[in-house]
C-alpha positions in Angstrom: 13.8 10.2 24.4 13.4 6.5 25.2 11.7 3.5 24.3 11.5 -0.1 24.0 10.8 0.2 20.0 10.7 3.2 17.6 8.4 2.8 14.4 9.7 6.0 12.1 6.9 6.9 9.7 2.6 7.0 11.1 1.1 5.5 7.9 -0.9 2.5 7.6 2.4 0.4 8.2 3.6 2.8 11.1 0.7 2.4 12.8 0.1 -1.1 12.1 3.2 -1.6 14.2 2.9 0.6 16.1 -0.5 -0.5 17.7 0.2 -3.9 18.1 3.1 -3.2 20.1 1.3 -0.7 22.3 -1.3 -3.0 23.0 0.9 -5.8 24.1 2.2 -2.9 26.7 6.0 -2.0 25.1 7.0 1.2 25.0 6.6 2.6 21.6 7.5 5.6 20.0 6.1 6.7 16.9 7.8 9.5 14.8 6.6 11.3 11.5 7.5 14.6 9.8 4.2 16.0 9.5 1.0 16.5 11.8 -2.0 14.5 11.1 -4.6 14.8 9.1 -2.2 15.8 6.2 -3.0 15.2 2.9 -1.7 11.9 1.1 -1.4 11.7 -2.8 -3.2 8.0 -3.1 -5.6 6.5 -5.2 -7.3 5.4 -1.5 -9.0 1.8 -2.2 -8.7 -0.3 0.4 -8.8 -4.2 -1.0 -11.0 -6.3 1.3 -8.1 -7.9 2.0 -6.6 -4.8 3.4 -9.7 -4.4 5.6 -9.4 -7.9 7.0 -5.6 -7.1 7.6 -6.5 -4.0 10.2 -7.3 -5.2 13.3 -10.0 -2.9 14.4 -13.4 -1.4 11.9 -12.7 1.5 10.0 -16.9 2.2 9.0 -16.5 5.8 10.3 -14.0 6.4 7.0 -15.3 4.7 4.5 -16.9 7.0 1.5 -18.0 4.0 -0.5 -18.3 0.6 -0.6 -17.7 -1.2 -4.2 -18.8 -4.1 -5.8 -18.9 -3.4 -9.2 -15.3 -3.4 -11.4 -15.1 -1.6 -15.0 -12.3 -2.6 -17.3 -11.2 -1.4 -20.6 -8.1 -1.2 -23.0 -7.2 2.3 -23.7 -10.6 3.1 -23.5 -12.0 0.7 -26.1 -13.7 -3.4 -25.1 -15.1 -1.9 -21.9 -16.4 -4.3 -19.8 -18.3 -4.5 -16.4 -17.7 -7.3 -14.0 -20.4 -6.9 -11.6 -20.9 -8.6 -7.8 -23.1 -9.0 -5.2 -20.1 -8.5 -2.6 -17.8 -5.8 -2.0 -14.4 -5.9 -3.3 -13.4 -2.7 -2.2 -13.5 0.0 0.0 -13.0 3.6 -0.8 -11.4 6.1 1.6 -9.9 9.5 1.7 -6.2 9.2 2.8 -5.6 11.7 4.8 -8.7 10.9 6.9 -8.1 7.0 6.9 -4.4 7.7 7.8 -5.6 10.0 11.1 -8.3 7.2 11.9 -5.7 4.6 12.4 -3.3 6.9 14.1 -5.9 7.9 16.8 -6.3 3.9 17.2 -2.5 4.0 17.6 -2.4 6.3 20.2 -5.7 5.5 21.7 -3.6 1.4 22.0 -0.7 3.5 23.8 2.0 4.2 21.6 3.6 7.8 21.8 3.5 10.2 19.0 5.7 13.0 18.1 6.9 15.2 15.3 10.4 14.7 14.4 11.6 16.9 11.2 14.7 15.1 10.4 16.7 11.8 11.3 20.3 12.7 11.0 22.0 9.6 11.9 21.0 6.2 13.1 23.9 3.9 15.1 23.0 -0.1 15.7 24.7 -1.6 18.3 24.8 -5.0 19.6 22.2 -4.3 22.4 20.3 -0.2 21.2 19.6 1.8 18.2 20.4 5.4 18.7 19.3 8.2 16.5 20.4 12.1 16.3 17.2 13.8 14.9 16.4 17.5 15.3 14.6 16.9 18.4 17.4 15.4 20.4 18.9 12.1 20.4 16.4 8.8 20.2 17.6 5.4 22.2 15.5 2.2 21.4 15.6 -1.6 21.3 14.6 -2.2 18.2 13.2 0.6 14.9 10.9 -0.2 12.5 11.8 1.8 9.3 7.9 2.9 8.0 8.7 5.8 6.6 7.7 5.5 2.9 9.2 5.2 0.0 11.9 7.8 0.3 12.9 6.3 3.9 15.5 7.9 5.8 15.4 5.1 8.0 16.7 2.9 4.7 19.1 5.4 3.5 20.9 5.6 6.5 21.0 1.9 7.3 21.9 0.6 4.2 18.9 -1.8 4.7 17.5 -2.3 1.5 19.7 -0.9 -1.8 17.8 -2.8 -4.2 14.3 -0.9 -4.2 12.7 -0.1 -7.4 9.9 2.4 -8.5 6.8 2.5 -9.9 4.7 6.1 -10.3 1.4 7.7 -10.7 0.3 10.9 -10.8 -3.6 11.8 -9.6 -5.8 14.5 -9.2 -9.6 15.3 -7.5 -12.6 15.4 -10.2 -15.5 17.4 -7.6 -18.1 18.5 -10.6 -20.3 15.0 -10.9 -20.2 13.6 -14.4 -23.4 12.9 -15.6 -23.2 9.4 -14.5 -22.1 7.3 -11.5 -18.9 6.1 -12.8 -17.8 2.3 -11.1 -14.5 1.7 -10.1 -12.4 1.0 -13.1 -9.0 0.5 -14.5 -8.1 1.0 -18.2 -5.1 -0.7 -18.8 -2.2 0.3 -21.5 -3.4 3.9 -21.0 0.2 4.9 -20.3 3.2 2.7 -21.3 3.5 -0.2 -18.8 0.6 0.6 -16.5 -3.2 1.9 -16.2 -5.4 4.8 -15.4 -7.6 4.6 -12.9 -11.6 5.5 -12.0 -12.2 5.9 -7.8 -15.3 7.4 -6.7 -15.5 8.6 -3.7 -18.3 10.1 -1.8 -18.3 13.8 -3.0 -15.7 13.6 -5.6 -13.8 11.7 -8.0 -10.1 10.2 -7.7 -8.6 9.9 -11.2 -5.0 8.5 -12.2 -2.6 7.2 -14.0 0.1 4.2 -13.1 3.1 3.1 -14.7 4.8 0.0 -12.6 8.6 1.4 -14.3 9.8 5.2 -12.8 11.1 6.7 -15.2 8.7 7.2 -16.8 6.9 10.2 -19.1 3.6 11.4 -17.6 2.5 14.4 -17.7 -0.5 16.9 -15.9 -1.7 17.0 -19.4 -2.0 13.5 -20.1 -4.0 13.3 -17.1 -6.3 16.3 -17.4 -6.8 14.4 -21.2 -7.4 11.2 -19.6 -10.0 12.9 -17.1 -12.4 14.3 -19.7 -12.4 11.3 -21.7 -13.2 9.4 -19.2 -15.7 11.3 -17.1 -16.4 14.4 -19.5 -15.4 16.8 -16.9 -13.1 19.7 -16.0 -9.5 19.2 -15.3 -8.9 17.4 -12.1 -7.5 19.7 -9.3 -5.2 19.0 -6.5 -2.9 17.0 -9.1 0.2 14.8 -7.7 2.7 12.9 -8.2 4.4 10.0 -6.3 6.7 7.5 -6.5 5.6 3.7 -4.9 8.1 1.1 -3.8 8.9 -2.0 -5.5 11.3 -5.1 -5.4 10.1 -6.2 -2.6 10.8 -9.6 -3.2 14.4 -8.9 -2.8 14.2 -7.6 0.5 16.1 -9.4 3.4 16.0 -8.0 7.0 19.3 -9.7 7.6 20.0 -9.5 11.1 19.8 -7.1 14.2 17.0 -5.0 15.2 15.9 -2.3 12.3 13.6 -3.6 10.1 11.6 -1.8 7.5 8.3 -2.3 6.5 5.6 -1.2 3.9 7.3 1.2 0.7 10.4 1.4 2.7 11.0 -2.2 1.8 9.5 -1.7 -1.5 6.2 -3.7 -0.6 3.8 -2.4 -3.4 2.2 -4.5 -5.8 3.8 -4.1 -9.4 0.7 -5.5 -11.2 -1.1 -2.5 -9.4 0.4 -0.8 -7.8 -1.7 -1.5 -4.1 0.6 -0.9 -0.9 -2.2 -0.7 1.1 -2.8 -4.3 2.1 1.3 -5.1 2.2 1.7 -2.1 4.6 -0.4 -3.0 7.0 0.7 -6.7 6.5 4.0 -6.2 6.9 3.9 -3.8 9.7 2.1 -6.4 11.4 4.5 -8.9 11.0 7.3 -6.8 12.3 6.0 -5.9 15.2 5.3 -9.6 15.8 8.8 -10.5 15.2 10.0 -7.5 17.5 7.6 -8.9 20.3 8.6 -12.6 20.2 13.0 -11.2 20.2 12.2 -8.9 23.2 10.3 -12.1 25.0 12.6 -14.9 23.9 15.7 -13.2 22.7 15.4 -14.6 19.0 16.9 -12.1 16.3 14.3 -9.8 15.5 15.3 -9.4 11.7 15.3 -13.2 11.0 12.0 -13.7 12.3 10.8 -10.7 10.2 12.1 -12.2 7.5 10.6 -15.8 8.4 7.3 -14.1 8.5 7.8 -11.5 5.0 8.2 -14.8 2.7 4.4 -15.5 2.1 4.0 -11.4 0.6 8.0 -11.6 -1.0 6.8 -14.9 -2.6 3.4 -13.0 -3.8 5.5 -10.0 -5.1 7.6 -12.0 -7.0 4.1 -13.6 -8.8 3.2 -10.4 -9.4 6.5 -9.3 -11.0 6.2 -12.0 -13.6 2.7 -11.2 -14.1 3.3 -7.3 -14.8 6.0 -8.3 -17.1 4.0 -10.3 -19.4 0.7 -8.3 -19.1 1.7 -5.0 -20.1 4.1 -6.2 -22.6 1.7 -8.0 -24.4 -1.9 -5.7 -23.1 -4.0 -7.1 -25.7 -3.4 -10.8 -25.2 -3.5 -9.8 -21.2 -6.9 -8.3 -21.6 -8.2 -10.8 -23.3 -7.6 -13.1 -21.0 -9.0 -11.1 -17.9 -12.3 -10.4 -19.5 -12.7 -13.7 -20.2 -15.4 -16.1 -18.6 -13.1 -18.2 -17.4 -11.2 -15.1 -15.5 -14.3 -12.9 -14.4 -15.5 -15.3 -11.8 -12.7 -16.4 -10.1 -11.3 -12.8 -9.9 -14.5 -11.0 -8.8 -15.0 -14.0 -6.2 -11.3 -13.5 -5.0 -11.3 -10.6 -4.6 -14.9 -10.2 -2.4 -12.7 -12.8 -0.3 -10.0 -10.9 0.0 -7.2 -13.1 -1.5 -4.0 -12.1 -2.9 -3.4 -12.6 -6.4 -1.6 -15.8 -6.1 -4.1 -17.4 -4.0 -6.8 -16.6 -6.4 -4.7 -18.0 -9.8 -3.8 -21.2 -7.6 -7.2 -21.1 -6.7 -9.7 -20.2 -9.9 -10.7 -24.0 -10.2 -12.9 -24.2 -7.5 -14.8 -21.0 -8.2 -16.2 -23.1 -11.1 -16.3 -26.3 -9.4 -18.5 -24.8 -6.8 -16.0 -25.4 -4.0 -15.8 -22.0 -3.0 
């Protein structure tokens, strides 16, 4: 097989990638282990800056639309920051993954099922692979493929990932209320659980932004029926996310990796969503502009990454003091002076940074 670029992994950074390229007519092939829909251990809210970040609707997926957030401290100073915009979107994975994938394909990219990747060789002018279904030749490969990327292992690219983890289940009896969105914070050392409703059922979970960590099915069957009063969530998972992303440098050449692979989630939160599809954007850019003007790919890429590698590193620092001083942390996000600017921000679809360097004018009227 043989194409101008091959994107290894059909997620939201995958395809991302993937489509752009397609649409600009190179030849892309598009690889993943698994056919689509398959089911996708994710919490599944897409920020409205995530939304902003795809470049085509995604209504026929949506199960909800949010604009109410509910906060608490290990289940005790619950508050409810409410807003007349949306500052999230809820989907089902596996359905929002095979949505943009049809995009992808429907934008010209090739898709196929590849089990394994067995080697990967960068020369000066091709990338070759050995993978179960024959040999692979390509300009350029964007690594998409998750957190446990082959495409990264065998490259070399990126040895200083890091891990964050959380472990959620399905909640399909309705409580007795409509739960909003919500996020109690120091339910687990050094992270959160987590309140998603959905359109028939309930997404609940737990976070902790340092793997390894202890967790358990129990702790979140516990955390479910305190929570919501219900039954024990079914369809329970685990998953690592990766982090450090503010370490990452492409280098140079022509594999680049993008979304988990380069260890792209938010610590604070543990959100991928909005750096996947980012990020995968920006790669493909910087694949288009070295095939048109013969710049190196992986310095443009890296060029482009520093705006979400500078955000990441924010975030860091902001993880680090928050949930090692939770009380103080909450405090200061339920306050007045927080609410505002973060429930505006976020309806506007900023990154975190943007809205810190940015509260002020929320309450000078300037936004």
């Amino acid at each position: 097989m043989k194409a101008d670029v091959t994107v290894v992994g059909a997620g939201p950074a995958g395809c991302a990638a993937a489509h752009d390229l397609a649409l600009q007519g190179i030849r892309v092939l598009l690889l993943d282990r698994t056919e689509f829909p398959r089911r996708k251990v994710c919490a599944g809210g897409l920020t409205v800056k995530a939304r902003r970040a795809l470049p085509y609707s995604i209504k026929p997926v949506v199960q909800r639309t949010v604009c109410n957030l509910s906060v608490s401290c290990r289940l005790r100073r619950q508050r409810v920051f409410t807003g007349k915009d949306p500052i999230c979107h809820m989907v089902d994975r596996s359905y929002f993954d095979f949505f943009c994938l049809q995009k992808t394909v429907a934008a010209g990219a090739v898709f196929k099922i590849v089990n394994r990747i067995e080697r990967i060789v960068e020369t000066r002018g091709t990338v070759a692979m050995n993978t179960d279904r024959g040999p692979i030749r390509c300009r350029y490969l964007i690594g998409a493929d998750g957190v446990h990327s082959r495409v990264r292992l065998l490259t070399g690219r990126f040895k200083a990932i890091r891990f964050g983890f959380g472990i959620e289940g399905i909640v399909k009896d309705s409580p007795d209320r409509d739960p909003d969105m919500g996020f109690d914070f120091d339910r687990v050392r050094g992270g959160y659980g987590w309140v998603f409703p959905k359109r028939d059922h309930i997404n609940v979970g737990l976070y902790a932004h340092r793997w390894p960590v202890r967790i358990r099915r129990q702790d979140l069957a516990d955390y479910a029926f305190q929570q919501l009063g219900s039954a024990p969530p079914e369809q329970i998972g685990g998953h690592l996310l990766g982090i450090g992303g503010w370490r990452y440098r492409p280098g140079r050449g022509r594999v680049l990796l993008a979304g988990d692979a380069a260890g792209l989630v938010d610590p604070l939160l543990g959100e991928g969503l909005y750096h996947a599809i980012a990020s995968g954007r920006k790669a493909a850019g910087a694949v288009s502009d070295a095939m048109d003007t013969g710049c190196d790919a992986c310095r443009s890429y890296g060029i482009a990454l520093t705006p979400i590698r500078r955000e990441l590193l924010f975030s860091r620092f902001a993880a680090a003091v928050f949930y090692r001083l939770p009380d103080m942390g909450y405090a200061l996000l339920t306050s007045p002076a927080a609410r505002i600017p973060l429930m505006g921000g976020f309806a506007r679809g900023m990154t975190l940074l943007e809205l810190i360097l940015n509260g002020y004018r929320f309450w000078l009227g300037r936004i």
